[in-house]
C-alpha positions as CSV (number, residue, x, y, z in Angstrom):
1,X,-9.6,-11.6,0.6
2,X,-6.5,-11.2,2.8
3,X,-4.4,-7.7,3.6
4,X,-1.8,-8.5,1.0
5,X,-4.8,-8.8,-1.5
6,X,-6.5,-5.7,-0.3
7,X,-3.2,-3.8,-0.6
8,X,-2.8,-5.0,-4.1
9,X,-6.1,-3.4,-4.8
10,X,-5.8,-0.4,-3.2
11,X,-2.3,0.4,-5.2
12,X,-4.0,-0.7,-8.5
13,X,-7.1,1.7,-8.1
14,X,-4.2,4.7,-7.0
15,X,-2.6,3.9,-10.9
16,X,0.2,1.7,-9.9
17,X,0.8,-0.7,-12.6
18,X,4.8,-1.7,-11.9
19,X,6.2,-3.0,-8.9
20,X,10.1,-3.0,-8.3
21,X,11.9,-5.4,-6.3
22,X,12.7,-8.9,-5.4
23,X,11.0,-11.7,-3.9
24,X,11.3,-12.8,-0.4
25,X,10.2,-14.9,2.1
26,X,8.8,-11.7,4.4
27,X,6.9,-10.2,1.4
28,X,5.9,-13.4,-0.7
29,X,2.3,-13.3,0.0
30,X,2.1,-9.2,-0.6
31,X,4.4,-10.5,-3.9
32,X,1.6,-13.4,-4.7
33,X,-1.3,-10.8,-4.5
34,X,0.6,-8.0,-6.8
35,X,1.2,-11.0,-9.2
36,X,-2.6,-12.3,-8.7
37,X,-4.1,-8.4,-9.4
38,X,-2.4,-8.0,-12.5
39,X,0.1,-5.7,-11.5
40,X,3.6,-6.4,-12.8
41,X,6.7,-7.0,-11.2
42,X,9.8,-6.3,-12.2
43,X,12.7,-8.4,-10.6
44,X,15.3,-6.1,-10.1
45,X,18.7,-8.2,-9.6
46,X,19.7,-5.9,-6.5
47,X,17.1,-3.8,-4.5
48,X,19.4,-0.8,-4.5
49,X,18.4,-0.8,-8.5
50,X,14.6,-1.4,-7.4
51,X,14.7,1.9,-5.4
52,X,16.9,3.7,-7.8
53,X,14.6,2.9,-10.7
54,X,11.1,3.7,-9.0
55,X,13.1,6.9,-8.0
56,X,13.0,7.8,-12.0
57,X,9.8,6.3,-13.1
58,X,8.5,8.6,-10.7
59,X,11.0,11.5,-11.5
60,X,10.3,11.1,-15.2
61,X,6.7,10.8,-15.2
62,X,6.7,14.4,-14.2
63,X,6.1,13.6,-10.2
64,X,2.3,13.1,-10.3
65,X,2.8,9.7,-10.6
66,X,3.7,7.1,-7.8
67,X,6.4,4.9,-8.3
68,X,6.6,1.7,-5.7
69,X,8.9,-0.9,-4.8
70,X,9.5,-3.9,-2.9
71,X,12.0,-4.8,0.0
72,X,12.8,-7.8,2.2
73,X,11.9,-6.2,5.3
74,X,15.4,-4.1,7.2
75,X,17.9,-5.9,4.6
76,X,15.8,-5.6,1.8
77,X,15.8,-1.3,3.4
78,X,19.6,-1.5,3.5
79,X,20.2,-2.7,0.0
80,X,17.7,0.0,-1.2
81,X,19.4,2.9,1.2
82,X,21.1,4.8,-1.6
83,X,17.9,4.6,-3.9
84,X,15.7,5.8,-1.1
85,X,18.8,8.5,-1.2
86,X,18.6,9.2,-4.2
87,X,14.5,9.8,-4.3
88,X,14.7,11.9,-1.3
89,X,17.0,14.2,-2.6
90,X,15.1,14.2,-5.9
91,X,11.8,14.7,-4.5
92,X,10.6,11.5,-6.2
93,X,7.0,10.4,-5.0
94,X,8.4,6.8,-4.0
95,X,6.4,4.1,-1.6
96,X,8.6,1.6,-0.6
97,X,6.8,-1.1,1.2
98,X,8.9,-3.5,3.5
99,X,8.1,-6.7,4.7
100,X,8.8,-7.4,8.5
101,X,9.0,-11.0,10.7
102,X,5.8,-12.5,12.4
103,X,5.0,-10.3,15.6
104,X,5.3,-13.1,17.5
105,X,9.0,-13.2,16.7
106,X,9.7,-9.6,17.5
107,X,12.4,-9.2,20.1
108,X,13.9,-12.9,20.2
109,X,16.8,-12.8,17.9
110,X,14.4,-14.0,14.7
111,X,16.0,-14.1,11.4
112,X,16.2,-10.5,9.7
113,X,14.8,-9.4,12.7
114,X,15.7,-5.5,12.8
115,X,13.8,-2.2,12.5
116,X,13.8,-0.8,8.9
117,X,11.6,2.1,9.9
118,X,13.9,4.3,11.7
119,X,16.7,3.3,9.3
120,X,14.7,5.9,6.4
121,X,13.5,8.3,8.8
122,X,16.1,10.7,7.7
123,X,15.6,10.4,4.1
124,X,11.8,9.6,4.3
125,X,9.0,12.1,4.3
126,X,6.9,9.5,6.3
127,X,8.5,6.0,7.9
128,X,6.0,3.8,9.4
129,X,5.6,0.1,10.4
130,X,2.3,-1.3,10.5
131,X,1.3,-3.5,13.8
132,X,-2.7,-3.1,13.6
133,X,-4.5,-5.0,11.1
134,X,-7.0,-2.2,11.3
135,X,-4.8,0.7,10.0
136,X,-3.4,-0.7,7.1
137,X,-5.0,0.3,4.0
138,X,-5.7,3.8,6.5
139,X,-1.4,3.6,6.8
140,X,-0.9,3.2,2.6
141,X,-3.6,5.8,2.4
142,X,-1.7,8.9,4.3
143,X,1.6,7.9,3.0
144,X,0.4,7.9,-0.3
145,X,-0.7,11.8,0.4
146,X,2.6,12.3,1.8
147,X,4.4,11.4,-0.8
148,X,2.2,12.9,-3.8
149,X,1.6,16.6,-1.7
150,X,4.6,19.2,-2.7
151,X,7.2,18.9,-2.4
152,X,7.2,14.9,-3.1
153,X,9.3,12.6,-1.9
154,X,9.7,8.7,-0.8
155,X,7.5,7.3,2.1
156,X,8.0,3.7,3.6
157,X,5.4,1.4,5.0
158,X,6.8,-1.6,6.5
159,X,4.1,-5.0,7.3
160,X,4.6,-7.9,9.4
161,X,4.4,-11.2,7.2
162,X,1.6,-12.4,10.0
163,X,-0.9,-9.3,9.3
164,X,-0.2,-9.8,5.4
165,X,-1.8,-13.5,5.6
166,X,-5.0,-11.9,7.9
167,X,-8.4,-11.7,6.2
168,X,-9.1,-8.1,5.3
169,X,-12.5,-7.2,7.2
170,X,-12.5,-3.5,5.9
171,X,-14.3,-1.7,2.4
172,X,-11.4,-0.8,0.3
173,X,-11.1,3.2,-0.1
174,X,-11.4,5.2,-3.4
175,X,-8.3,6.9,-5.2
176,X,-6.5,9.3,-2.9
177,X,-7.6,12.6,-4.1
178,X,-4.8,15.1,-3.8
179,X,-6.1,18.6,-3.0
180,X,-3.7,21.1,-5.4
181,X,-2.9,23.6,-3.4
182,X,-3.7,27.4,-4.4
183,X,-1.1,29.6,-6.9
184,X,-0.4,33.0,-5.6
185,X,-1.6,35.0,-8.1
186,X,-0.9,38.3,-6.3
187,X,2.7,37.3,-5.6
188,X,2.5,36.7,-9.7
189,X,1.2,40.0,-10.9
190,X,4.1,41.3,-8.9
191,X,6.4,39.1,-10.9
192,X,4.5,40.6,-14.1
193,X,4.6,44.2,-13.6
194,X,8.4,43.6,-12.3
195,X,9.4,42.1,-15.6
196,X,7.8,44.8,-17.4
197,X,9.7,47.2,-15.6
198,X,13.4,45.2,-16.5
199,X,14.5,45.2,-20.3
200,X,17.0,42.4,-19.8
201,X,16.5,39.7,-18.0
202,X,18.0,36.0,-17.8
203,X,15.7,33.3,-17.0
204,X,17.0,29.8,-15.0
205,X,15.7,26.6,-15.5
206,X,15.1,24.2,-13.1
207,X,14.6,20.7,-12.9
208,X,10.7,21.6,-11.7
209,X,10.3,22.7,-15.2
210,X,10.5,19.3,-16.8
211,X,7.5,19.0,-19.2
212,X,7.0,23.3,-19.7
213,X,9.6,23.3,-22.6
214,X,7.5,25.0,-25.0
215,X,5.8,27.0,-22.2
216,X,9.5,28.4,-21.2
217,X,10.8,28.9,-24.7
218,X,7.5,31.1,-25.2
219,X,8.2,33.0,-22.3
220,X,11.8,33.7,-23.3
221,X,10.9,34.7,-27.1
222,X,8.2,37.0,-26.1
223,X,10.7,38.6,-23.2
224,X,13.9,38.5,-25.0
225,X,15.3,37.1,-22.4
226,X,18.3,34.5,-22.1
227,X,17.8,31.5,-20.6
228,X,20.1,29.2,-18.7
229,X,19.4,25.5,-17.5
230,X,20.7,23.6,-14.3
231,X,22.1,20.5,-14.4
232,X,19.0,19.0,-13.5
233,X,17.0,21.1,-15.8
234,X,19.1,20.7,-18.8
235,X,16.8,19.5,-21.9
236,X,13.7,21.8,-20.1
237,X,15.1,24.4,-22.9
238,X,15.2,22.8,-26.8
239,X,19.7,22.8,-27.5
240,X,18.3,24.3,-30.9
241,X,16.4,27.5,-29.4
242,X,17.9,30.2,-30.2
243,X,18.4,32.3,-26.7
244,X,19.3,29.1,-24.5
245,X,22.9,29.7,-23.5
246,X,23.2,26.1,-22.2
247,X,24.1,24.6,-19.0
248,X,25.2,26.7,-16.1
249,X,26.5,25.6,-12.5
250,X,28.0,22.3,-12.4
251,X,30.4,21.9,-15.9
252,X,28.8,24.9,-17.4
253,X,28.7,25.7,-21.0
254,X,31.2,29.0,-21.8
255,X,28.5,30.9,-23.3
256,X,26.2,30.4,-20.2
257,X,29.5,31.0,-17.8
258,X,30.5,34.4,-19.8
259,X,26.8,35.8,-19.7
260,X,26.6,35.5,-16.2
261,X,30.3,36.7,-15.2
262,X,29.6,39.7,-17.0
263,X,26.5,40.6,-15.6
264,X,24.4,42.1,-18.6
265,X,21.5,41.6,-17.5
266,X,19.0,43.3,-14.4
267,X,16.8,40.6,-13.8
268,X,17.5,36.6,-12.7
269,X,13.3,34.7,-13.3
270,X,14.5,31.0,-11.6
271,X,11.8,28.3,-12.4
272,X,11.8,25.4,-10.5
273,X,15.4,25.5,-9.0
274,X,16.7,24.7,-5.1
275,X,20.1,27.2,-6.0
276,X,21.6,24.6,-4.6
277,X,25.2,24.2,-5.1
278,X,25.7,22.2,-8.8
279,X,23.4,25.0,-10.0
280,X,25.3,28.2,-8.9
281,X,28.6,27.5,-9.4
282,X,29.3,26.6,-5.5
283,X,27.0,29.7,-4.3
284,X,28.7,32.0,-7.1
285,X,27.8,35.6,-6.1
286,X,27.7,36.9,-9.7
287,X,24.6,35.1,-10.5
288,X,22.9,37.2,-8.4
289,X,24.7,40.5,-7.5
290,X,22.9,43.7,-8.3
291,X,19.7,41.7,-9.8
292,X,16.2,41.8,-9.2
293,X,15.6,38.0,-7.9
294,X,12.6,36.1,-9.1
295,X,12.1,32.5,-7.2
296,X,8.8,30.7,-8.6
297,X,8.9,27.3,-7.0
298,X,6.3,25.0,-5.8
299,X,8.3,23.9,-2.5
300,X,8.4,27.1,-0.2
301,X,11.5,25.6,1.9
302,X,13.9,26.3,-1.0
303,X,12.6,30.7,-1.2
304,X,15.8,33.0,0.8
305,X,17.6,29.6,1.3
306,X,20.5,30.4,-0.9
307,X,20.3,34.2,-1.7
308,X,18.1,36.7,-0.6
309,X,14.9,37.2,-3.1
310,X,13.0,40.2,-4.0
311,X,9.5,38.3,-5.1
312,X,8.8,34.7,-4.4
313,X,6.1,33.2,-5.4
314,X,4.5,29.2,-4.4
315,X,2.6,28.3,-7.7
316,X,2.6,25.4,-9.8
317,X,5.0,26.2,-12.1
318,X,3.0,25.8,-15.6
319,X,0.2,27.9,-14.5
320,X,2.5,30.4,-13.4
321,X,4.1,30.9,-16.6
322,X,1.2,30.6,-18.9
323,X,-0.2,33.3,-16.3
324,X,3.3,35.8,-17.0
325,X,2.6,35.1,-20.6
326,X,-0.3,36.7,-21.1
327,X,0.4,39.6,-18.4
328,X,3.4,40.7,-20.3
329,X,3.9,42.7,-23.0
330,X,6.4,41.6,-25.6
331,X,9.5,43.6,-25.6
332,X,10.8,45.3,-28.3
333,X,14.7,44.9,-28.6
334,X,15.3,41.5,-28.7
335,X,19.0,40.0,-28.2
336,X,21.3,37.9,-30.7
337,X,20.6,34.5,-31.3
338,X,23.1,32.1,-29.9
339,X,25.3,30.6,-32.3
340,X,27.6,28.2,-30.6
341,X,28.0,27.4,-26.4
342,X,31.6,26.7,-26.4
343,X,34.7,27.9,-27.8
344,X,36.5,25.8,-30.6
345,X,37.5,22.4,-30.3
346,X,41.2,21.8,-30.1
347,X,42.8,18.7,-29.8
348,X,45.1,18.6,-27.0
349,X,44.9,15.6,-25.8
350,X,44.9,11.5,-27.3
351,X,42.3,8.9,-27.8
352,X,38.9,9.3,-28.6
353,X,37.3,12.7,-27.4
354,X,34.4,12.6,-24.9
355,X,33.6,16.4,-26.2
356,X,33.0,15.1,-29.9
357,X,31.0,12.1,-29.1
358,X,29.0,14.3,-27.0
359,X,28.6,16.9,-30.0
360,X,27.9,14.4,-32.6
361,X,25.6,11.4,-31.0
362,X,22.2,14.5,-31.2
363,X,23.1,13.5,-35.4
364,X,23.2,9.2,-34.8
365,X,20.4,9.0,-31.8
366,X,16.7,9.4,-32.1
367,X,15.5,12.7,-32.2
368,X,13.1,11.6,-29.2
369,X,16.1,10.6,-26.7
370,X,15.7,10.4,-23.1
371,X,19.2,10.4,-21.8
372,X,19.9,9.3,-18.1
373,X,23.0,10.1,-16.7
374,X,25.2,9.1,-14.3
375,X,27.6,10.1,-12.0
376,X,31.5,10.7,-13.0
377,X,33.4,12.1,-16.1
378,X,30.3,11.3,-18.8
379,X,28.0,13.8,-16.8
380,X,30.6,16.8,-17.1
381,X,31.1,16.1,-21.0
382,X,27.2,16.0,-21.6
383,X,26.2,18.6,-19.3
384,X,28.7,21.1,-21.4
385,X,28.7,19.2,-24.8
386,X,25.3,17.7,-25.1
387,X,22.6,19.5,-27.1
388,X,19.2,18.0,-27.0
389,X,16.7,17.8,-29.3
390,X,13.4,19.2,-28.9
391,X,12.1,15.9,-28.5
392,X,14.6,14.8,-25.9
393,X,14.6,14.8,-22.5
394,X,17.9,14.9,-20.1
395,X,17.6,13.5,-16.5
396,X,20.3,12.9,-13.5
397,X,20.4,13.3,-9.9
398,X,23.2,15.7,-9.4
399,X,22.0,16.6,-5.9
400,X,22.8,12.8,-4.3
401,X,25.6,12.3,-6.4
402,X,25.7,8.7,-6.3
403,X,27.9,6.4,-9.1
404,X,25.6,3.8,-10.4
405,X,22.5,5.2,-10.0
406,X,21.9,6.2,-13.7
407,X,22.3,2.3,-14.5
408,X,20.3,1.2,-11.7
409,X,17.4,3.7,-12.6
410,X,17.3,2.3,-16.4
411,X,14.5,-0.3,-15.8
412,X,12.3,2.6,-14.5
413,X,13.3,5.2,-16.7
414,X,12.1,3.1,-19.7
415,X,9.0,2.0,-18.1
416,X,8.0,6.1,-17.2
417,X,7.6,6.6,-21.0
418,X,8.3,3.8,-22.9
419,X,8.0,6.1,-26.4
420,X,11.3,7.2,-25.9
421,X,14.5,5.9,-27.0
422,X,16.1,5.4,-23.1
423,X,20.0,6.0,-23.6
424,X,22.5,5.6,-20.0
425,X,25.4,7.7,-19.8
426,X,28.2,5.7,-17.6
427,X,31.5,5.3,-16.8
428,X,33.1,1.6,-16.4
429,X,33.3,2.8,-12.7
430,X,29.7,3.0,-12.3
431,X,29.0,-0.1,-13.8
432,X,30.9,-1.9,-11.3
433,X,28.4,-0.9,-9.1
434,X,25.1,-1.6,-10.9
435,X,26.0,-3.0,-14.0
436,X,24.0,-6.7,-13.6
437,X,20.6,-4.0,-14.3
438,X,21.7,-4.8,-18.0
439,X,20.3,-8.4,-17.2
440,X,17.1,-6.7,-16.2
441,X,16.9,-4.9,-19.8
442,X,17.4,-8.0,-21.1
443,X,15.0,-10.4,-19.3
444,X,11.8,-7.5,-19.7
445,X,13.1,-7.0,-23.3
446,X,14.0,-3.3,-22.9
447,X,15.4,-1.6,-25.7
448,X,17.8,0.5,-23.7
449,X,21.2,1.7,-24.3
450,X,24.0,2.1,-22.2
451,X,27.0,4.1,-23.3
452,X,30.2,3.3,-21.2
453,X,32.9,5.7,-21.0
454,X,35.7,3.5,-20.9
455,X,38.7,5.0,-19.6
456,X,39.8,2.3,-17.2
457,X,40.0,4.5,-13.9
458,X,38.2,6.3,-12.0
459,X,38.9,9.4,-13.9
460,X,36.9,11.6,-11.8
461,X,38.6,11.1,-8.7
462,X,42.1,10.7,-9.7
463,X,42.2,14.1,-11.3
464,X,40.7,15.6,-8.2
465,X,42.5,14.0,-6.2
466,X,45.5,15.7,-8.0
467,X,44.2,18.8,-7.8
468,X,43.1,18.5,-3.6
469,X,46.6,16.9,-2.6
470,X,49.2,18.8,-3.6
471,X,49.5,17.4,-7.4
472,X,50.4,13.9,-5.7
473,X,49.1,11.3,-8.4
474,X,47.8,8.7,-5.4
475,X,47.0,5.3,-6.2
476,X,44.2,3.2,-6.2
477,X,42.9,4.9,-9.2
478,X,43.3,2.4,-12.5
479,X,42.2,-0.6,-13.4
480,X,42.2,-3.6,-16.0
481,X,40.2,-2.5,-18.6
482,X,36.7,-4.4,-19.4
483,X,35.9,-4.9,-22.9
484,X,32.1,-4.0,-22.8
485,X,31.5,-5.2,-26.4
486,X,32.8,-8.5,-25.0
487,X,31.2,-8.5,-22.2
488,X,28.0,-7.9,-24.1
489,X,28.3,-10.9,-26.6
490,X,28.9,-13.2,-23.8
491,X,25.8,-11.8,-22.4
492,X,24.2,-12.3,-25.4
493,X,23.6,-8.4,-25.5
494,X,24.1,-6.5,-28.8
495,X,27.2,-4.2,-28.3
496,X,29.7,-2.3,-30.1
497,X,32.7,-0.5,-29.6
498,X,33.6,3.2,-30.5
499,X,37.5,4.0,-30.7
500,X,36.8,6.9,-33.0
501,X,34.4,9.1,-34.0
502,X,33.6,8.2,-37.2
503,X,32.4,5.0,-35.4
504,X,29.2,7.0,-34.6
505,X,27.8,6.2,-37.6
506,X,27.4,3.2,-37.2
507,X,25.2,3.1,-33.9
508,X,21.4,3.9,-36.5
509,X,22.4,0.4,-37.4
510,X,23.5,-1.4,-34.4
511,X,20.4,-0.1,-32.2
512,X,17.7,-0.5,-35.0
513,X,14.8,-2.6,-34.2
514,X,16.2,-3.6,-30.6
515,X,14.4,-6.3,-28.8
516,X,16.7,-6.0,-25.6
517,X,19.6,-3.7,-24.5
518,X,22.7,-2.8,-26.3
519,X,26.0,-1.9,-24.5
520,X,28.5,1.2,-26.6
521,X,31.7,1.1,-25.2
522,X,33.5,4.3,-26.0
523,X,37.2,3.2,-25.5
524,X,39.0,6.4,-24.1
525,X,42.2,7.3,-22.5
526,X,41.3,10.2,-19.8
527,X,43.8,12.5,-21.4
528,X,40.7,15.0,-22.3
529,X,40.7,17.9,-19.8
530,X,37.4,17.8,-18.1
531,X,35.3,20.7,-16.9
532,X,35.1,19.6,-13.0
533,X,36.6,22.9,-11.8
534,X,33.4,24.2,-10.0
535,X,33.2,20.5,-7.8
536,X,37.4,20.9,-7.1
537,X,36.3,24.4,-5.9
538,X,33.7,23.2,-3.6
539,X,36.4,20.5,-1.9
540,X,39.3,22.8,-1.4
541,X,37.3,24.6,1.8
542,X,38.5,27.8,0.2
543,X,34.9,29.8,0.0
């Protein structure tokens, strides 16, 4: 058995059973053994998309499971950069193992010759390259604690092609056993009696609280509390239950925006939430202002980082709310349900409205939805317009902000829980970027689909770019418009396109039974105002 076998083994007995990435000559024999152990690989057709989608298998599987892909040593590292990126910034348990030249060839101008561990430093939790033969499997085995210990993130282990071809001389380790580490339940009976002491209350949901929806909802019936979601924690709270107020922060819902603005309420309970800037309307005072502050989190960085807390408490976020539950009394005036998030639609604008397909496709899609959405125009008009199932799920990586990563993450989305209907929200801009991860849906049979807001520009930045320059319209913006439906049929891809919104109905048809991925192209205009005022806010250097 040699090191690249050994390694194989060691990530099958941690649970790894999909490998991103692409083959190569500095990683073929690691890519042979991964192949020969039964573990599969998934041919990604850049290795930016490897990275992006092992940053949402492991995002989606809740974060206690490790995601791993596959790069041709430094270039194979540069492709991935913005999928490392993205996992950083997501706290995505990620290894990313990198193949490297023959030591022998170090330092004398050998092809790909180039250090890919201090290119990830910075958006690594640990960044190491391997020239002992000895400390391999001892290597995989600390960054494989690294990245599974809170709070989680990407580590890289890069290996010289020479030590993978060595014979392995060592016993292979057990499972790496990941001490939990200890809720503060004194910090907790503080939040209890606090809570009992507040009559209303508004409760913020995080992305950390993905997979506690019926824990949360619970806690917010029995409180009478409100609740409010971030963009990244939007479907942690059922659309349907009847004190969720919707999105709030980054293209907020008005009921969610008014509630907060006018301040009825004594007590802010944030579950699982950084405050960072797309969550609080660009550091918005009123959030906070004259409010008892809760912050339960399981990564104590994020505690007085944003706004100064009154009780924060390092737990594991679905023992600490099961723990509230039951050391709270239910309260007795409970408020009105919520009836609608937004105010009316009016049609003030032409073409097909991004607001109504939003509204409408809950009625068309599976109830069990896992939407993945990217970056640009189609996030604002979900994040506001978009009301989840119970069953669904809602992910996106607001906090990296990078186009293309939605469509890129696809292939691992899918593969983190398969029972789902996986669904891509994209702009035509974002596909230029990414868009050949279709092929991967279609070579592995993946019964994704990608809606593309086709508007022909780049929508998101043209009207900012308004807004930021003195109402100059700029240039650069537009271009020829792609006929996705086309594009798809060429590709031999089921696709279909919507120019209205009656052509919603048809999509129960068009995705039944998929064996592969289908492409929606929503034909639109831009004319639709869009709900990017918070982001303009954060550009203009006035606060």
């Amino acid at each position: 058995m040699n090191i690249s076998d050994a390694i194989a083994k060691y990530l099958k007995i941690n649970g790894v059973n999909h490998i991103f990435g692409i083959h190569s000559g500095t990683i073929l024999p690691l890519w042979d053994s991964f192949d020969l152990e039964g573990i599969e690989l998934l041919v990604i057709k850049n290795e930016g998309g490897a990275a992006y989608s092992a940053s949402r298998y492991a995002s989606i599987s809740n974060k206690n499971k490790l995601a791993v892909c596959l790069g041709a040593g430094a270039v194979g590292i540069c492709n991935m950069f913005n999928g490392i990126g993205d996992a950083f910034r997501n706290k995505s348990p990620v290894l990313i193992i990198s193949g490297f030249i023959d030591r022998k060839k170090m330092n004398k101008n050998a092809i790909q010759d180039m250090n890919a561990e201090k290119m990830v430093e910075n958006i690594t939790k640990y960044s190491k390259t391997v020239f002992d033969e000895n400390e391999i499997i001892a290597e995989l085995e600390k960054a494989i604690k690294i990245a599974l210990t809170p709070p989680y993130g990407p580590v890289h282990i890069a290996v010289p092609l020479d030590i993978q071809k060595l014979e392995f001389k060592q016993e292979i380790p057990k499972e790496v056993k990941i001490v939990p580490h200890e809720n503060d339940y004194n910090a907790l009976l503080k939040v209890a009696k606090l809570i009992e002491q507040e009559e209303k209350g508004l409760i913020m949901v995080g992305k950390g609280s993905r997979g506690l929806k019926s824990e949360i909802e619970k806690l917010a019936d029995k409180l009478g509390w409100y609740t409010i979601t971030t963009p990244g924690g939007k479907g942690n709270v059922s659309g349907s239950f009847k004190y969720n107020l919707g999105n709030y922060g980054f293209a907020g819902t008005d009921a969610a925006n008014q509630y907060v603005n006018n301040g009825d309420y004594s007590c802010l309970l944030v579950l699982g939430s950084s405050l960072g800037e797309a969550s609080t309307r660009v550091f918005d005072e009123r959030l906070v202002k004259n409010k008892k502050i809760i912050h339960i989190d399981w990564d104590e960085s994020q505690f007085n980082k944003v706004f100064s807390t009154d009780i924060t408490v390092k737990a594991e976020l679905g023992q600490a709310i099961r723990f509230i539950l039951e050391n709270v009394k239910e309260k007795e005036n409970k408020p009105e349900s919520i009836k609608e998030w937004n105010k009316p639609y009016v049609r003030n604008h032409t073409g097909l409205s991004m607001r109504q397909v939003m509204e409408n496709l809950p009625d068309v899609m599976p109830q069990n939805t896992l939407y993945v959405c990217d970056i640009g125009g189609c996030l604002n008009f979900s994040l506001k317009y978009l009301s989840l199932h119970k069953e669904s799920e809602y992910e996106v990586n607001l906090n990296y902000g990078a186009m293309g990563s939605a469509i890129g993450g696809a292939v691992g989305a899918h593969l983190a829980n398969p029972q789902m209907q996986t669904a891509v929200f994209a702009g035509d801009g974002a596909f230029f970027m990414n868009g050949l991860e279709i092929l991967t849906a279609k070579e592995y049979k993946l019964p994704i689909v990608y809606f593309i807001l086709n508007n022909a520009k780049l929508e998101y930045v043209e009207k900012g770019y308004k807004l930021l320059c003195n109402n100059r319209e700029g240039t650069g913006f537009k271009f020829e418009r792609l006929g996705f439906e086309n594009l798809a049929k060429s590709l031999n891809i089921k696709g279909m396109t919507v120019e209205k919104v009656e052509d919603l109905e048809k999509i129960p048809q068009i995705i039944s039974n998929l064996q592969g991925p289908c492409i929606i192209d929503l034909i639109t205009d831009g004319s639709e105002e869009l709900d990017f005022y918070d982001r303009i806010e954060s550009l203009s250097l006035r606060k």
